[in-house]
N, C-alpha and C positions, 0 to 999 in steps of 0.2 A: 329401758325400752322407750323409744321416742315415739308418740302416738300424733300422726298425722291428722292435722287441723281438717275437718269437714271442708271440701269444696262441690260448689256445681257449677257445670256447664252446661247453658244454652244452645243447643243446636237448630236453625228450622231450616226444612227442606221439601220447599214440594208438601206442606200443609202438614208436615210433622213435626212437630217441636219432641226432642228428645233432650231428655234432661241427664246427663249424667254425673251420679251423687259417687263421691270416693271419701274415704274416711269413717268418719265414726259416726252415724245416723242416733242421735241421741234426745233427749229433753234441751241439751243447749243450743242447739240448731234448728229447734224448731223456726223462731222467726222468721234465720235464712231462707230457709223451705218455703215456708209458706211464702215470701216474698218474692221466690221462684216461681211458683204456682199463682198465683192470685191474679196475673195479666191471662192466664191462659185454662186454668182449668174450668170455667165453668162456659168455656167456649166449645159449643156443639161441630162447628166446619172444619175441627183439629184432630189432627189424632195424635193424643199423650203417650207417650213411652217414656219409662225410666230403666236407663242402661243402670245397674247395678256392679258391674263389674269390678268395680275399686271399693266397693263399700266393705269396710272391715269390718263393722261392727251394726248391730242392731239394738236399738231396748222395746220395752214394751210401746212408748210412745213416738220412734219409730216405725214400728209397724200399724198403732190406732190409725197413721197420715194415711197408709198405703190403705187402712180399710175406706177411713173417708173420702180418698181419692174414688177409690174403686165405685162406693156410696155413689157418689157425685157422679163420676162420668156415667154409672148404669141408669142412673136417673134422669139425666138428658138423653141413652141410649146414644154416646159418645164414646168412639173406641178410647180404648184403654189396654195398653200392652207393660210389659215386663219383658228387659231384656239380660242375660248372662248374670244370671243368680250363683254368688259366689256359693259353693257345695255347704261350710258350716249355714250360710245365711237360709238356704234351701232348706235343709235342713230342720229348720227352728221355722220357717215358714208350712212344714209338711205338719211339725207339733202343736202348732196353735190351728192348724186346722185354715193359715190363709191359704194353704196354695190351691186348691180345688176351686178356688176364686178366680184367680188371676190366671191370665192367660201372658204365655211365654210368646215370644215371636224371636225369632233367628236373627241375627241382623243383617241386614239389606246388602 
């Protein structure tokens, strides 16, 4: 089984920067990520969304990102959305109790 290399894409549009993560969200990706976020998450005039849609895989340190994202932007009271949450990923988000967090939005 060939396991697709972690990628993101930057999108902004009209003061939304949407980030979309595909592949495998793990402990060896962190730097990538973070070096995604680090121009734009602690910026309040933005609104963050991460299209999840290609994301095959999740770990625990995977989802700590999406709590401190979440942390971060509710703490500037900077939106913060989640888009197309693959069903296993949902799933494992409904078990650890983030989704009641995070807010879904459709996409545009």
């Amino acid at each position: 089984m060939k396991v697709e290399p972690f990628q993101i894409v930057h999108e902004e549009t009209n003061g939304q920067h949407v980030l979309y993560l595909a592949g495998e969200l793990d402990l060896s990706v962190v730097p990538q990520l973070n070096s995604a976020l680090e121009p734009i998450l602690q910026r309040e005039d933005i609104t963050l969304i991460l299209n999840l849609s290609k994301l095959t895989y999740i770990d625990s340190t995977g989802i700590g990102i999406i709590v401190s994202i979440l942390k971060t932007r509710d703490r500037l009271n900077a939106p913060f959305y989640v888009r197309e949450i693959p069903a296993p990923i949902k799933r494992l988000f409904d078990l650890t109790g983030i989704s009641k967090y995070l807010i879904e939005e459709a996409e545009a």
